[in-house]
Short mmCIF file of the C-alpha atoms (twelve columns), coordinates in Angstrom:
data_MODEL
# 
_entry.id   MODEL 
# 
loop_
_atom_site.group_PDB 
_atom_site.id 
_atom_site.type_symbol 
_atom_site.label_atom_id 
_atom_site.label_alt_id 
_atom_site.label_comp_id 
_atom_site.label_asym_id 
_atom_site.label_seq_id 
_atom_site.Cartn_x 
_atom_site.Cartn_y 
_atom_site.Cartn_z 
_atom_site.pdbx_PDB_model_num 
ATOM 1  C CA . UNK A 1  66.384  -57.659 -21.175 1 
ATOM 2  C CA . UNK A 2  64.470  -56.224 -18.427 1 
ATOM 3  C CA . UNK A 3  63.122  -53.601 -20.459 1 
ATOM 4  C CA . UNK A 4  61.752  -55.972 -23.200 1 
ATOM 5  C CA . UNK A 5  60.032  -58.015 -20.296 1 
ATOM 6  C CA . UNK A 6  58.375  -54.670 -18.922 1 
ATOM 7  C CA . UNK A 7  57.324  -53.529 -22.636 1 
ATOM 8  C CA . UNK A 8  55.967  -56.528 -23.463 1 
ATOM 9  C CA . UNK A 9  54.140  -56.796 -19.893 1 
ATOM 10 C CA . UNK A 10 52.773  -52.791 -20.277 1 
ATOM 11 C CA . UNK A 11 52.065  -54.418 -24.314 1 
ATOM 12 C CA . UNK A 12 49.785  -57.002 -22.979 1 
ATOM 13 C CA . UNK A 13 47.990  -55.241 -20.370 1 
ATOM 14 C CA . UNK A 14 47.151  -52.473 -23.256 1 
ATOM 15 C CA . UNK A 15 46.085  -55.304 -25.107 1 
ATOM 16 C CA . UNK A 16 43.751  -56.905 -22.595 1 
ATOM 17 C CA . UNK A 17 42.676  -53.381 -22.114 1 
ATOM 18 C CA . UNK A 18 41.503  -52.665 -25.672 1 
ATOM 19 C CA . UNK A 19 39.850  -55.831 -25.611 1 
ATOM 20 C CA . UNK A 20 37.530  -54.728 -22.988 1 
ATOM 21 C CA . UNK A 21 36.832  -51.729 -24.156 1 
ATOM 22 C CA . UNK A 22 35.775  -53.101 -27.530 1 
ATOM 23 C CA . UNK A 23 33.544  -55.429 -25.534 1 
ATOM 24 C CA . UNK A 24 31.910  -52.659 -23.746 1 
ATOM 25 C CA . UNK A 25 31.596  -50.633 -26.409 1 
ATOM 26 C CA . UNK A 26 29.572  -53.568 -28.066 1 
ATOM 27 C CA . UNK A 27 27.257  -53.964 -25.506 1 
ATOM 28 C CA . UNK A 28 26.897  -50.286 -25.450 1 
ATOM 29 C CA . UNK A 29 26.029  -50.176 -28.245 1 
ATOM 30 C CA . UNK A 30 23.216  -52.681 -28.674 1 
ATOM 31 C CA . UNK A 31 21.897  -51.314 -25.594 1 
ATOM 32 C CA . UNK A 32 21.571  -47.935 -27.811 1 
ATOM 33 C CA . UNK A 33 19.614  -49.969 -30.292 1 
ATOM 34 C CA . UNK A 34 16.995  -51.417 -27.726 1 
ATOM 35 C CA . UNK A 35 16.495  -47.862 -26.579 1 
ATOM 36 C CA . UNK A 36 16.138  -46.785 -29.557 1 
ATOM 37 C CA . UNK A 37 13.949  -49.682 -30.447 1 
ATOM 38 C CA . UNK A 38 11.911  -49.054 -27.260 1 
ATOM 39 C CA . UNK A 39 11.804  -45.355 -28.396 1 
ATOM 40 C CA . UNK A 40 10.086  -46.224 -31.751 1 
ATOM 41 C CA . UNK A 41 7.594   -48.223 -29.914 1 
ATOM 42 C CA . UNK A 42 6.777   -45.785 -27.334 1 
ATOM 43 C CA . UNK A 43 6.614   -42.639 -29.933 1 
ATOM 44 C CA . UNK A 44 3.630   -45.483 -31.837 1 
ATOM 45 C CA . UNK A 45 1.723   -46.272 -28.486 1 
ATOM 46 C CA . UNK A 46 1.490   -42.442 -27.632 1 
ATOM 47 C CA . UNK A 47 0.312   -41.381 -31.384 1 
ATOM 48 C CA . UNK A 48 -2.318  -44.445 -31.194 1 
ATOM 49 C CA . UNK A 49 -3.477  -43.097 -27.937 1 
ATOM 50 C CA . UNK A 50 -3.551  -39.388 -28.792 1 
ATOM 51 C CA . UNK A 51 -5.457  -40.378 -31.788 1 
ATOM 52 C CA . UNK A 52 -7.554  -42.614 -29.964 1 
ATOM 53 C CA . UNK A 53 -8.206  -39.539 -26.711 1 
ATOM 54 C CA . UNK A 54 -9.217  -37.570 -29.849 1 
ATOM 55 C CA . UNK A 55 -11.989 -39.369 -30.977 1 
ATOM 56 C CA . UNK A 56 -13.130 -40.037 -27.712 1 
ATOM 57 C CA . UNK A 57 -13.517 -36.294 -26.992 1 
ATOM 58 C CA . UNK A 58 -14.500 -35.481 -30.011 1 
ATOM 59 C CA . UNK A 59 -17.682 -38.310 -29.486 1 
ATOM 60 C CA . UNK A 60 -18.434 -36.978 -25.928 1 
ATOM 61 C CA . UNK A 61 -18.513 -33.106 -27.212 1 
ATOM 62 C CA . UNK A 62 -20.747 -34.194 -30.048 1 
ATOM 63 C CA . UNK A 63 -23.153 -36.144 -27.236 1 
ATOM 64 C CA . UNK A 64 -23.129 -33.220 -25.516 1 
ATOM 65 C CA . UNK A 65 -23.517 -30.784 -28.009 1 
ATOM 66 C CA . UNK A 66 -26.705 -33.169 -29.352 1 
ATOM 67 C CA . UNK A 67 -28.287 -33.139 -25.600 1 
ATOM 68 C CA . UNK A 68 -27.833 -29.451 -25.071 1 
ATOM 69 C CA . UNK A 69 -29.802 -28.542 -28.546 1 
ATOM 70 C CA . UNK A 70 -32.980 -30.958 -27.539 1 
# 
């Protein structure tokens, strides 16, 4: 009988165990998803401002190009 009581204990505490690690597996993983969210967002801002720093050059080059051949 003592051997049922100490497989069903060990039983339980897997149990309880598994649970956990499903629940931190969840939040792992939606934690992935905001980074990779975040990720998506951040790879947009820095094309919009390399496009942006482009043109910007590109206008102060042509200023300065128009200056220098007055």
């Amino acid at each position: 009988m003592a051997e049922t009581t100490t497989a069903s204990r060990t039983t339980r505490q897997l149990k309880k165990q598994i649970q956990q690690q499903n629940e931190e597996i969840a939040n792992l993983r939606a934690r992935l998803s905001d980074l990779r969210d975040d990720m998506a967002v951040m790879t947009r801002t820095i094309t919009t401002f390399q496009d942006k720093v482009q043109k910007d050059m590109t206008t102060a080059f042509e200023g300065l190009k128009n200056l220098s051949e007055r």
